[in-house]
DSSP file (Angstrom, degrees, kcal/mol; ACC not computed):
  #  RESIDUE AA STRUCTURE BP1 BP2  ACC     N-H-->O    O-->H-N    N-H-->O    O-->H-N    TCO  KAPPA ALPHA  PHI   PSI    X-CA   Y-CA   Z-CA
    1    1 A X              0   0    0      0, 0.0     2,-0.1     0, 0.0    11,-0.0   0.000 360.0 360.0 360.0 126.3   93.6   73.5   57.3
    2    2 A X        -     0   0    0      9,-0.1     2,-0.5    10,-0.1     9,-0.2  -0.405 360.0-147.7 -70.0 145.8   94.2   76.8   56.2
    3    3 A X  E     -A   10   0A   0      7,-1.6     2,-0.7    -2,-0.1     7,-0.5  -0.939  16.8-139.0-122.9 134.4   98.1   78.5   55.1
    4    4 A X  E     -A    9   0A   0     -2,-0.5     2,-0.4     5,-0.2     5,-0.2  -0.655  17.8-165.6 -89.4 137.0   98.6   81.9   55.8
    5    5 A X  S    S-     0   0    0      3,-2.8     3,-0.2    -2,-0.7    -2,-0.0  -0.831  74.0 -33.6-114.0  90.4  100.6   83.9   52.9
    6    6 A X  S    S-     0   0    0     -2,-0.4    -1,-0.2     1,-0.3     3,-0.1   0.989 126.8 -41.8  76.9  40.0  101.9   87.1   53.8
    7    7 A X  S    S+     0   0    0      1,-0.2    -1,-0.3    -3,-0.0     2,-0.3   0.699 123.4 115.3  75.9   1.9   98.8   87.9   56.3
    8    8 A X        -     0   0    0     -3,-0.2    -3,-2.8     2,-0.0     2,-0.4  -0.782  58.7-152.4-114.8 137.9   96.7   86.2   53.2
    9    9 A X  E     -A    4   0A   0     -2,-0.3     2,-0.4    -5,-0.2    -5,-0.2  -0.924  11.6-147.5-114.9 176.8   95.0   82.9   54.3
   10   10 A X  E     -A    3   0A   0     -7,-0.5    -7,-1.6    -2,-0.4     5,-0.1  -0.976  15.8-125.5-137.0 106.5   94.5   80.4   51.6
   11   11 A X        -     0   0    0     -2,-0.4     3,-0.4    -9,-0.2     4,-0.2  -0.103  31.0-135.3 -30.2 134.6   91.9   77.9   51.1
   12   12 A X  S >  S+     0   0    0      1,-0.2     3,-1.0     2,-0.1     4,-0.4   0.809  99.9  66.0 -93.9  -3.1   94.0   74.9   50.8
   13   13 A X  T 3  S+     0   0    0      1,-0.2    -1,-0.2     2,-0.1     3,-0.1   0.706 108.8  39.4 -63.6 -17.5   92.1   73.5   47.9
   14   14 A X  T >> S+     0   0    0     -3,-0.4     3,-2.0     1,-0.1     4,-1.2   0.320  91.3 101.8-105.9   4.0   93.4   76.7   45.5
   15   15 A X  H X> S+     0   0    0     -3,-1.0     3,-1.8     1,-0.3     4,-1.5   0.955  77.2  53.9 -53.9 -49.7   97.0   76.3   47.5
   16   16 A X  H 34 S+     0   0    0     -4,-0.4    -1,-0.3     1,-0.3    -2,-0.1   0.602 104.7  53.5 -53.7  -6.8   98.4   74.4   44.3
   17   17 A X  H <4 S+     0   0    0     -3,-2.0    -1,-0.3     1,-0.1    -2,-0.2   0.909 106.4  43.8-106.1 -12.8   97.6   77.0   42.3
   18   18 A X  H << S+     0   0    0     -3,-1.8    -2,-0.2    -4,-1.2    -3,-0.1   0.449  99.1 110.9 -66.7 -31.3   99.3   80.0   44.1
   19   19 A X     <  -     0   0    0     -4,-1.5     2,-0.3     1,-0.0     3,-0.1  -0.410  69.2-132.9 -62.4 144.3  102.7   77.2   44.5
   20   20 A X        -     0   0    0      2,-0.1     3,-0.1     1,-0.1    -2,-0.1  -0.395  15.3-146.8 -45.0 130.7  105.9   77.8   42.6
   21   21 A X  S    S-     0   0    0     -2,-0.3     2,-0.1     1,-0.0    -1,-0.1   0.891  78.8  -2.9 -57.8 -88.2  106.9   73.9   41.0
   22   22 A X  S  > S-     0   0    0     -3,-0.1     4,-0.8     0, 0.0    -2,-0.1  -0.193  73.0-105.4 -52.8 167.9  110.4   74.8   41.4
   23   23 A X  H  > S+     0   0    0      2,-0.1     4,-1.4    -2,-0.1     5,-0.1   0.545 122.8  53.5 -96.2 -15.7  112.8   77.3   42.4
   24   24 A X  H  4 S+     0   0    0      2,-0.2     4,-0.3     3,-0.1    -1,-0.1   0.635 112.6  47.6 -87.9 -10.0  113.8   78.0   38.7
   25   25 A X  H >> S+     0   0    0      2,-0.1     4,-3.5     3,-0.1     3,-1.2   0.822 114.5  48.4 -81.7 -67.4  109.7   78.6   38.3
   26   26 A X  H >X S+     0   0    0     -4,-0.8     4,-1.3     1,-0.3     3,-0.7   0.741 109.4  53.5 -23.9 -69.2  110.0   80.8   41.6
   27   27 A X  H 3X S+     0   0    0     -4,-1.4     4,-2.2     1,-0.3    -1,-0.3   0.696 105.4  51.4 -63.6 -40.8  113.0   82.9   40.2
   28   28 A X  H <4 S+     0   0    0     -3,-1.2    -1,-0.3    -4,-0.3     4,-0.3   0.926 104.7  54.1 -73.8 -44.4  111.5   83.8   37.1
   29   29 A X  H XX S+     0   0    0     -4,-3.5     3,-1.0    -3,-0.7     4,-0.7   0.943 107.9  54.8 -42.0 -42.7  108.6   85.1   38.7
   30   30 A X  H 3X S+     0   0    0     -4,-1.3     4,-1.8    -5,-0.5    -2,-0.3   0.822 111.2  38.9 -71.5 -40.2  111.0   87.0   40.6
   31   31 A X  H 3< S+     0   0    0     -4,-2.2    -1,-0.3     1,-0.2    46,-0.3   0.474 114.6  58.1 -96.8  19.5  112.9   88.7   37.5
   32   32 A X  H <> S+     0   0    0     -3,-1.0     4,-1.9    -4,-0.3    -2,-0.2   0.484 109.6  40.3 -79.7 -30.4  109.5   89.1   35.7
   33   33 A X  H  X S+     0   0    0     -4,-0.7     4,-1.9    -3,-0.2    -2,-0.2   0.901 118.0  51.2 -96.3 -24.7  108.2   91.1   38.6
   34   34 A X  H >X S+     0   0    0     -4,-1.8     3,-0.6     2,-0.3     4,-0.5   0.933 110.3  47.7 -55.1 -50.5  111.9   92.9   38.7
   35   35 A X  H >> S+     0   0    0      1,-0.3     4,-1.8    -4,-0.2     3,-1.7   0.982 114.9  53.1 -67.1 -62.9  111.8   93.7   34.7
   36   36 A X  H 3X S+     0   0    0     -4,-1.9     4,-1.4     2,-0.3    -1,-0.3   0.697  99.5  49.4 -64.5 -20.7  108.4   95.0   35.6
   37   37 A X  H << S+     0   0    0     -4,-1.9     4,-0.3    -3,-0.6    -1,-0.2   0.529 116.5  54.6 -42.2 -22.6  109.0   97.6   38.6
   38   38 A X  H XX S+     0   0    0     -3,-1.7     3,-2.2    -4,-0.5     4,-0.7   0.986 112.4  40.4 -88.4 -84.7  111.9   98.9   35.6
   39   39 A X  H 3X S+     0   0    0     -4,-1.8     4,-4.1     1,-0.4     5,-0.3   0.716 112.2  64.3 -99.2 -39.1  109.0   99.3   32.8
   40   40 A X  H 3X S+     0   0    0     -4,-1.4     4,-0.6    -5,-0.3    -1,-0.4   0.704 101.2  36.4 -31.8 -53.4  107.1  100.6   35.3
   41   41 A X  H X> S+     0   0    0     -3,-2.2     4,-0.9    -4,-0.3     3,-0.7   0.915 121.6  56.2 -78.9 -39.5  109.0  103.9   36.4
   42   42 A X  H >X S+     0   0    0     -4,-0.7     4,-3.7     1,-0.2     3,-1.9   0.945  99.8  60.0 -24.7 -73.7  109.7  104.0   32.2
   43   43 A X  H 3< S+     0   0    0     -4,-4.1     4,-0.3     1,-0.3    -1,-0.2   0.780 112.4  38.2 -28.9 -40.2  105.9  103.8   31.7
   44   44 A X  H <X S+     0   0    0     -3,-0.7     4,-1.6    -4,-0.6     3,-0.3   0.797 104.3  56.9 -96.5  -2.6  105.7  106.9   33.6
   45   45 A X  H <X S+     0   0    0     -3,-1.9     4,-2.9    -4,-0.9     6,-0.5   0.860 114.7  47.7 -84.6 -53.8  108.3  108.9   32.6
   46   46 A X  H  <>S+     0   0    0     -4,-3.7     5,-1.2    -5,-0.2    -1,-0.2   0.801 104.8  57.3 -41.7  -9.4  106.6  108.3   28.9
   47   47 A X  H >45S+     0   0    0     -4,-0.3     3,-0.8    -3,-0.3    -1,-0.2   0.872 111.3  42.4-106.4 -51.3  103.4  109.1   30.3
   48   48 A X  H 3<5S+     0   0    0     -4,-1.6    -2,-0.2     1,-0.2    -3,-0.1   0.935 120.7  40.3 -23.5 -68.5  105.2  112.8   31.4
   49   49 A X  T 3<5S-     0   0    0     -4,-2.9    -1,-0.2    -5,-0.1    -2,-0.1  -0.023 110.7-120.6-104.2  15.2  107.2  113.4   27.9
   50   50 A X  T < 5 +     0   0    0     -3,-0.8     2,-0.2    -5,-0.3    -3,-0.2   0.758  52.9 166.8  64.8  17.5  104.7  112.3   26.2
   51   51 A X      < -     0   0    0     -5,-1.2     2,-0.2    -6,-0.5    -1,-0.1  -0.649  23.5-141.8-105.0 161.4  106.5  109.5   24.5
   52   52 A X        -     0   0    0     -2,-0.2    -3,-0.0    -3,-0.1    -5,-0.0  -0.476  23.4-114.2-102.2 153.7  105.1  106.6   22.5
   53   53 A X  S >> S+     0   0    0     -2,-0.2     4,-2.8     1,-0.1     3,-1.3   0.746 117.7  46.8 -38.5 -51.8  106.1  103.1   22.3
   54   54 A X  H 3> S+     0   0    0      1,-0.2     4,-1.5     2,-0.2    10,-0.2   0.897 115.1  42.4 -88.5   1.5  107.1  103.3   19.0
   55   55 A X  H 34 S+     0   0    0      2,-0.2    -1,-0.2     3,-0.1    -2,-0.1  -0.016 114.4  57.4-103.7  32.1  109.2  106.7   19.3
   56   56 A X  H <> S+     0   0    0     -3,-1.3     4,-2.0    -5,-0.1     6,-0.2   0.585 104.9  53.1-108.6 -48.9  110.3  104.9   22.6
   57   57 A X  H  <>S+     0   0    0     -4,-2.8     5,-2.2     1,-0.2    -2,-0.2   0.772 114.5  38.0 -44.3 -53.7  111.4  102.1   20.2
   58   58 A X  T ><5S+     0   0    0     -4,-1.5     3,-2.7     3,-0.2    -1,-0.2   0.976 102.6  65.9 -76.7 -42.6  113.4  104.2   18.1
   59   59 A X  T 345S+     0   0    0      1,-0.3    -2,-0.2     2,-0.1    -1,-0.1   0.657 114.4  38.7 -44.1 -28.6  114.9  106.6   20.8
   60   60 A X  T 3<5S-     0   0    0     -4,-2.0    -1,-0.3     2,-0.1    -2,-0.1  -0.146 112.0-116.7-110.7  42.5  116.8  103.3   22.0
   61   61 A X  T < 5S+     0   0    0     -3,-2.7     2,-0.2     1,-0.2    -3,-0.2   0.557  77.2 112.8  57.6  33.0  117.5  101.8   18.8
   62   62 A X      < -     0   0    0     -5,-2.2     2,-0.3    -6,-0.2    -1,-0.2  -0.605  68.2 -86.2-116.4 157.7  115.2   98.5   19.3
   63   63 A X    >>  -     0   0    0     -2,-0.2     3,-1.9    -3,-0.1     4,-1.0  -0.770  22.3-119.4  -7.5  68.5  112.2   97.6   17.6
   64   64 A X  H 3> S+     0   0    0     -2,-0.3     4,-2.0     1,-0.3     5,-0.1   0.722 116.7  50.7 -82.9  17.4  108.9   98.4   18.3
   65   65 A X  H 3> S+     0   0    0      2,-0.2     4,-2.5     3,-0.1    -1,-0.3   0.929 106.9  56.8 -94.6 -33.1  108.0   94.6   18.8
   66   66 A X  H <> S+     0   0    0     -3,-1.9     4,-5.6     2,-0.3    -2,-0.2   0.981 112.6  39.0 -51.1 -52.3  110.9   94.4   21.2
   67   67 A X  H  X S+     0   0    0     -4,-1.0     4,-1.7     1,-0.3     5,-0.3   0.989 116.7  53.4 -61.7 -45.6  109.4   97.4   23.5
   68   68 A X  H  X S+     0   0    0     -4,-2.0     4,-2.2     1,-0.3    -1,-0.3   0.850 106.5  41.8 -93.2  -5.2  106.6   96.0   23.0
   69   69 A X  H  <>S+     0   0    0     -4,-2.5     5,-3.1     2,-0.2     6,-2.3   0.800 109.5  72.4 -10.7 -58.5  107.6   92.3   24.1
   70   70 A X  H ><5S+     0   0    0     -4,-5.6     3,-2.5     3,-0.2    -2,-0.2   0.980 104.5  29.2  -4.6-101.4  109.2   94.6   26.7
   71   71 A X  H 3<5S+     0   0    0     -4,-1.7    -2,-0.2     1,-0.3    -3,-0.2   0.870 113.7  56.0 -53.3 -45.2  105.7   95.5   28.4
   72   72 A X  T 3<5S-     0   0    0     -4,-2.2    -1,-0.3    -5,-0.3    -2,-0.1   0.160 113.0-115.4-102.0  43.5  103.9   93.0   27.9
   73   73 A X  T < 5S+     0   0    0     -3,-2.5    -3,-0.2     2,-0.2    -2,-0.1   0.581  82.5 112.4  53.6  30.2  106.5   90.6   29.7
   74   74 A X  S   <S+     0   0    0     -5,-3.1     2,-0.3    -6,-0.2    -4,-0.2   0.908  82.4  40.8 -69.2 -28.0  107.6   88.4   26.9
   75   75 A X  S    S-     0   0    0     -6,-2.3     2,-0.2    -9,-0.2    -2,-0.2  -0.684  87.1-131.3-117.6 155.9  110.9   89.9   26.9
   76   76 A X        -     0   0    0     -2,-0.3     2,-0.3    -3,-0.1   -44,-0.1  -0.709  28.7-113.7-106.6 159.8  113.0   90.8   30.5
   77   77 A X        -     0   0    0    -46,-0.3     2,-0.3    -2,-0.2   -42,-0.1  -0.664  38.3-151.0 -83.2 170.3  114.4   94.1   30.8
   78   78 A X     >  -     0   0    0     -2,-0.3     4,-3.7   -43,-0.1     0, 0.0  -0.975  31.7-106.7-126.8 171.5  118.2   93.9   30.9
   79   79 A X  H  > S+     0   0    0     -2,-0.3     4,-6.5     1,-0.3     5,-0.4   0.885 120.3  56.8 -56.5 -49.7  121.1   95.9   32.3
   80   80 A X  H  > S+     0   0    0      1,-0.4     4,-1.2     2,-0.2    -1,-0.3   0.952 113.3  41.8 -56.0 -57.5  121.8   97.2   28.5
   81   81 A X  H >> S+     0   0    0      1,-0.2     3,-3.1     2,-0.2     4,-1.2   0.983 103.8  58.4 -47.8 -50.0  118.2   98.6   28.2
   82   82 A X  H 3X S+     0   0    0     -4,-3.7     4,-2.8     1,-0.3    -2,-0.2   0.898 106.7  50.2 -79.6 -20.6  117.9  100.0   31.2
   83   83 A X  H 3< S+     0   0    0     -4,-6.5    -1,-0.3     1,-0.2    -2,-0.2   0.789 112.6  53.8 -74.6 -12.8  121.3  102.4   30.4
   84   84 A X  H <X S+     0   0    0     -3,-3.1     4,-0.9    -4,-1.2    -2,-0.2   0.721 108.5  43.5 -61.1 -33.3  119.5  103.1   27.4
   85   85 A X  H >X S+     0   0    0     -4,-1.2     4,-2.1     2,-0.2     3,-0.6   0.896 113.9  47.2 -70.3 -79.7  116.5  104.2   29.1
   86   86 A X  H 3<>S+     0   0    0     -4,-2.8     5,-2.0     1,-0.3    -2,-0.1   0.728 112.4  61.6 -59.7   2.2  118.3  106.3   31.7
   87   87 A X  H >45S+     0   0    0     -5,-0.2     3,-0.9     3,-0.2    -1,-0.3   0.932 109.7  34.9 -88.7 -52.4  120.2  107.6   28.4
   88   88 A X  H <<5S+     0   0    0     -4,-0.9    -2,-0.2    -3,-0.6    -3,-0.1   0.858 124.0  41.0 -76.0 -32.2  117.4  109.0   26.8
   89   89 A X  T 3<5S-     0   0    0     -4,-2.1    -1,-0.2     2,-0.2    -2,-0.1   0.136 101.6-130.4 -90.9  38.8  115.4  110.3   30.2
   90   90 A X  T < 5S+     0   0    0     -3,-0.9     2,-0.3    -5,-0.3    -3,-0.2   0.899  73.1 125.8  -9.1  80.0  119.1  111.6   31.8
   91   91 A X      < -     0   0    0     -5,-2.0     2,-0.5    -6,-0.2    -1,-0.2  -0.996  59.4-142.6-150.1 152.6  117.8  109.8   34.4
   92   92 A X        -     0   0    0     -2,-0.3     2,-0.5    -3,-0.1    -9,-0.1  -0.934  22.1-117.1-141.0 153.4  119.1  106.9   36.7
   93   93 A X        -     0   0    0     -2,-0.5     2,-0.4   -11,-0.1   -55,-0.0  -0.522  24.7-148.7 -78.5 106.4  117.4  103.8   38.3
   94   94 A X        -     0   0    0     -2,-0.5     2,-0.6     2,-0.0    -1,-0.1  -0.719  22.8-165.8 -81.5 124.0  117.8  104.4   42.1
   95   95 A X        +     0   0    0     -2,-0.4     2,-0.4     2,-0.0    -2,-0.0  -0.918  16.5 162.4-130.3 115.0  118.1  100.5   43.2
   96   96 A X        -     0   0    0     -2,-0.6     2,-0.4     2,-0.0    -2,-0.0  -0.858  16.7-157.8-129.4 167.7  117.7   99.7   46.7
   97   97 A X        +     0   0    0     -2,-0.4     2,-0.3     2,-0.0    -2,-0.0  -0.985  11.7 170.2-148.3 142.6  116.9   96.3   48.6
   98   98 A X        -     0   0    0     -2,-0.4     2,-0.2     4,-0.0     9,-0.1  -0.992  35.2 -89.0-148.1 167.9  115.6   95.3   51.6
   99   99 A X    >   -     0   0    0     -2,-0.3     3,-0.8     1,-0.1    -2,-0.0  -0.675  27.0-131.8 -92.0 146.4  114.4   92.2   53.4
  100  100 A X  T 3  S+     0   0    0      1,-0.3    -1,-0.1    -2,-0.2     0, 0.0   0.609 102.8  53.5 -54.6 -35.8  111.1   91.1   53.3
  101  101 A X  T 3  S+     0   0    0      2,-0.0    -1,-0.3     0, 0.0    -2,-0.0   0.933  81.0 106.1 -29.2 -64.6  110.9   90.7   56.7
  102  102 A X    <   -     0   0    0     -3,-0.8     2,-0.2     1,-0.1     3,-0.1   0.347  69.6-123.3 -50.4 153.9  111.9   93.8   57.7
  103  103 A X     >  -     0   0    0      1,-0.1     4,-1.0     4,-0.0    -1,-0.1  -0.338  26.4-110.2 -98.2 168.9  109.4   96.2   59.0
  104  104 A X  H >> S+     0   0    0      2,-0.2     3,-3.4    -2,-0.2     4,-1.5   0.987 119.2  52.4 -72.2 -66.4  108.9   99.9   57.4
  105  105 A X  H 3> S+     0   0    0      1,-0.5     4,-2.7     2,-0.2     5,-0.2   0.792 108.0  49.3 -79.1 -48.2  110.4  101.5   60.3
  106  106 A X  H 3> S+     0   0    0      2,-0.2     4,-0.6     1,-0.2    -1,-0.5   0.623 110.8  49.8 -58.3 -18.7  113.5   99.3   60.3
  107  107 A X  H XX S+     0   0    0     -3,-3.4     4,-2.3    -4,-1.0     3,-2.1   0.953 118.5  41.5 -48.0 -66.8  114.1   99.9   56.4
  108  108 A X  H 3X S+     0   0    0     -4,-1.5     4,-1.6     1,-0.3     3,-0.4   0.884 106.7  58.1 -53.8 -54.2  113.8  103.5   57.1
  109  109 A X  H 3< S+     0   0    0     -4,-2.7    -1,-0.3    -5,-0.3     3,-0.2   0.836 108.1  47.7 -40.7 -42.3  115.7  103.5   60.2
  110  110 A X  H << S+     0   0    0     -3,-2.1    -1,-0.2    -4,-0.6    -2,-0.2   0.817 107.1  58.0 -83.4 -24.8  119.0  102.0   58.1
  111  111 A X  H  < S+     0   0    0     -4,-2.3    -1,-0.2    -3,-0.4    -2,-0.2   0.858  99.1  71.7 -67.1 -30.8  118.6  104.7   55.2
  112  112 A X  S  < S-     0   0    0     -4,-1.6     0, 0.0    -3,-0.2     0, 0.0  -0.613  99.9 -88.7 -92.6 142.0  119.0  108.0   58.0
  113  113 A X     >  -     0   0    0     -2,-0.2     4,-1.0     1,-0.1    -1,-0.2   0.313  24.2-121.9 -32.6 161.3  121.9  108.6   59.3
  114  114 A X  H  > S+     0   0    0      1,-0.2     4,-1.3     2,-0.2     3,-0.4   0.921 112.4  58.3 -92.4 -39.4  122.9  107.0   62.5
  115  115 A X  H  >>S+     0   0    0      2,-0.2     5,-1.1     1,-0.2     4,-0.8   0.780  98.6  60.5 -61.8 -14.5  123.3  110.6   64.0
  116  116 A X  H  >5S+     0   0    0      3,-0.2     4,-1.5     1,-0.2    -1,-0.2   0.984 106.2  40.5 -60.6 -57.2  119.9  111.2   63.3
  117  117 A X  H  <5S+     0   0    0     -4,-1.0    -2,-0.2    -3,-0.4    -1,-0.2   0.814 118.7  50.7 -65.5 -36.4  118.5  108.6   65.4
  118  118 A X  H  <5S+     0   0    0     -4,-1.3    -3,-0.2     1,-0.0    -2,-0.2   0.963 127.1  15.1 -93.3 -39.7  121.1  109.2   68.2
  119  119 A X  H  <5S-     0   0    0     -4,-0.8    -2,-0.2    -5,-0.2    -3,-0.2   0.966  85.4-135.4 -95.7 -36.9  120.8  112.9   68.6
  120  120 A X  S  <<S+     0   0    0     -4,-1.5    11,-1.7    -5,-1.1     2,-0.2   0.434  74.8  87.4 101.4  19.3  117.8  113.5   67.0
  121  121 A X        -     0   0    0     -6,-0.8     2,-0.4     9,-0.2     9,-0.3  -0.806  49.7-166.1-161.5 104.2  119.5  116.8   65.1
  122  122 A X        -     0   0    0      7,-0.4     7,-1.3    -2,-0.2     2,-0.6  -0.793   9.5-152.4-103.2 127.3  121.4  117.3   62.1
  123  123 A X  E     +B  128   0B   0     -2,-0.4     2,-0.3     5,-0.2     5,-0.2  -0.916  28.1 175.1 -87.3 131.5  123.5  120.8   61.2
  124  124 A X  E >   -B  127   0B   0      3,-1.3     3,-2.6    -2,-0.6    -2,-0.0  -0.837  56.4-108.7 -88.9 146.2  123.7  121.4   57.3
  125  125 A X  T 3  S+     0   0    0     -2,-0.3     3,-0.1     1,-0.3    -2,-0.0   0.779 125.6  60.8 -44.0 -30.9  125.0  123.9   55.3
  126  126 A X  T 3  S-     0   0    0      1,-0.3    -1,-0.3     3,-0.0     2,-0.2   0.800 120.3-101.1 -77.0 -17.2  121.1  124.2   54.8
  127  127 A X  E <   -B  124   0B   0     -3,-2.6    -3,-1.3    15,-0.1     2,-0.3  -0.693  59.1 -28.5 129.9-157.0  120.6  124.9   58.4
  128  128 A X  E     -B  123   0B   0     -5,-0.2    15,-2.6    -2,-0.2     2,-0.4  -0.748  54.7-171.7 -84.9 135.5  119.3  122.6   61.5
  129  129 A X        -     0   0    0     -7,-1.3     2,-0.5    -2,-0.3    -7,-0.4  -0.769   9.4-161.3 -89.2 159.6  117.2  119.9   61.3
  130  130 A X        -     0   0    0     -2,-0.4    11,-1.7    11,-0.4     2,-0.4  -0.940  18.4-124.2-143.3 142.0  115.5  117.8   63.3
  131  131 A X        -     0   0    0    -11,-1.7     2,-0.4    -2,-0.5     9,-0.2  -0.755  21.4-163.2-110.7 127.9  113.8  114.4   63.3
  132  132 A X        -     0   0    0     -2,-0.4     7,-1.6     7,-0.4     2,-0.4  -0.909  13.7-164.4-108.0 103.6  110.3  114.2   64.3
  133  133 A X  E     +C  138   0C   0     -2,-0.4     5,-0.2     5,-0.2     2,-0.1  -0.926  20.9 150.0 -96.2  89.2  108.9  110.7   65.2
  134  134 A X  E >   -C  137   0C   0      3,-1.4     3,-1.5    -2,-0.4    -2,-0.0  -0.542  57.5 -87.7 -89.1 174.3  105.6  108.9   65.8
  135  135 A X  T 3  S+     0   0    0      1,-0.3   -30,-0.1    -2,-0.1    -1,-0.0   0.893 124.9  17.3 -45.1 -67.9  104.2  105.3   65.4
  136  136 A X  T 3  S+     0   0    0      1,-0.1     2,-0.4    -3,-0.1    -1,-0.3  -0.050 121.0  53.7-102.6  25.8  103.4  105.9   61.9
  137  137 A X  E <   -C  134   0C   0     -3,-1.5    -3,-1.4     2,-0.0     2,-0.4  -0.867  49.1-176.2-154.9 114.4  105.2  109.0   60.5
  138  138 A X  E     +C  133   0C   0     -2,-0.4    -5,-0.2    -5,-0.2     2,-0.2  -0.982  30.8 157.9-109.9 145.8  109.4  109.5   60.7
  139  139 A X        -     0   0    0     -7,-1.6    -7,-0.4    -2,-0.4     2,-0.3  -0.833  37.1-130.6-144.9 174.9  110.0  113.0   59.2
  140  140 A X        -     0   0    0     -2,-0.2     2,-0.5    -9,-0.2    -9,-0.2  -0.844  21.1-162.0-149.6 121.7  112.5  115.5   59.3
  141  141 A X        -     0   0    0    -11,-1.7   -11,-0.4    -2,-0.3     5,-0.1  -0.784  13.6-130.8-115.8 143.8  111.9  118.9   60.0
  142  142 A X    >>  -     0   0    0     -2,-0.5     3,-1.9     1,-0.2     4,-0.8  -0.121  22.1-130.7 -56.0 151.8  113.7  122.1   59.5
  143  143 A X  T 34 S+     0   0    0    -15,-2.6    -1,-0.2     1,-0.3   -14,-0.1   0.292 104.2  54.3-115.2  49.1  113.8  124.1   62.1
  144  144 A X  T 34 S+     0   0    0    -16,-0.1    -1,-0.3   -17,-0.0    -2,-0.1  -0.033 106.5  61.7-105.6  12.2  112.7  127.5   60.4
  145  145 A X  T <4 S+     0   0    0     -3,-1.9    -2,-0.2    -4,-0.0     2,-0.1   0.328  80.6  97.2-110.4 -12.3  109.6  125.3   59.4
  146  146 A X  S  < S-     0   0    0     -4,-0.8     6,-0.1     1,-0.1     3,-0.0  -0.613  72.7-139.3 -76.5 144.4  108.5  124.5   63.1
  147  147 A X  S    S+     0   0    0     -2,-0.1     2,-0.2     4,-0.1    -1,-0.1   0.975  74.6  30.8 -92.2 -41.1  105.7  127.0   64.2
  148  148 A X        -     0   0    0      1,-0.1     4,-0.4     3,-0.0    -1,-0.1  -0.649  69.9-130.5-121.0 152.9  106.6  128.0   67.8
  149  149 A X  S  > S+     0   0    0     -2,-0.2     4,-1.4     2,-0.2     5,-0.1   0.731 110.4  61.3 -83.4  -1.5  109.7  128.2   69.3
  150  150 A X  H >> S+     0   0    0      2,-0.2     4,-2.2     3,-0.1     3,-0.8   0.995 101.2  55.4 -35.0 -76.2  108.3  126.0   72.4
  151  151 A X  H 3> S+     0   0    0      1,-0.3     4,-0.5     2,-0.2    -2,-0.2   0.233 107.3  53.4 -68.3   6.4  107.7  122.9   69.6
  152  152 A X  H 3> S+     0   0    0     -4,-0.4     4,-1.1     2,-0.1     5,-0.4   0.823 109.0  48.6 -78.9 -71.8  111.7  123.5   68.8
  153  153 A X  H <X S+     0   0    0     -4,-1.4     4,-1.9    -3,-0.8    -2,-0.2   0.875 115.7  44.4 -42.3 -64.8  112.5  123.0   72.6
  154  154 A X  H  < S+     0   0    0     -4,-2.2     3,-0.4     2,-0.2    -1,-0.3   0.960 112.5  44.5 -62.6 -55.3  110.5  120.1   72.7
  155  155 A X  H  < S+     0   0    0     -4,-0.5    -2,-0.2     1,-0.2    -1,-0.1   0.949 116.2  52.5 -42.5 -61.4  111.5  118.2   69.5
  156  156 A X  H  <        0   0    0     -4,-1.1    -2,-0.2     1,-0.3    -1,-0.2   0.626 360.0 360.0 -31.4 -37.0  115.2  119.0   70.4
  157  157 A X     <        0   0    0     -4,-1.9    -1,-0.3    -3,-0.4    -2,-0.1   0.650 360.0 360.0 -76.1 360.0  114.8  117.6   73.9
């Protein structure tokens, strides 16, 4: 007997080694992977600006054995860093959540407007838009960026 994970199936002779013990083992994975998606967008913004670990280390007034504890997951991020971080790149950690269940097109669908989805046409100061829909692609285009004025008539309808 097989277990499917996520689409994955799993010899069950390696199952124990893919299991969680607990739920306090589980949970920590889960704020390990959190602390890492945060060092992650960091990592790149260093990678940008050209910053080092240890002039990362000073810039927030830490260590460089903390950062680097940091990265290589000894250490968790917390709240305190990560306003330290967004202090030094005047930047801020956009934090959104969704359930794992949930399908792409139903995330996306709850982030747009509801008037998008019912009329299919938003006026802004920026001019009209319009939302453009296939299986795999929701977009929104302006509609000075649409080639013919047919393919306006037709999104619009």
């Amino acid at each position: 007997m097989t277990t499917k994970l996520n689409k994955l199936i799993i010899n069950p002779e390696f199952e124990d080694l893919l299991a969680f013990k607990s739920e306090e083992e589980k949970l920590e994975h889960d704020a390990q992977m959190i602390s890492y998606r945060v060092l992650s967008a960091v990592e790149k913004l260093c990678d940008e600006k050209k910053i080092k670990k240890k002039d990362l280390a000073q810039l927030t007034g830490t260590s460089k054995s903390y950062i680097t504890q940091l990265f290589n997951g000894s250490k968790s991020v917390n709240t305190y860093i990560m306003a330290k971080f967004e202090n030094i790149f005047d930047a801020t950690f956009d934090v959104r959540m969704k359930l794992n269940e949930e399908s792409y097109d139903q995330f996306i669908s709850k982030q747009m407007s509801a008037d998008l989805f019912t009329k299919k046409h938003i006026a802004t100061d920026e001019g009209s838009w319009y939302f453009c829909y296939s299986k795999n692609i929701a977009k929104l285009n302006k509609v000075s960026e649409l080639e013919t004025e047919s393919e306006q008539k037709q999104i619009a309808a």
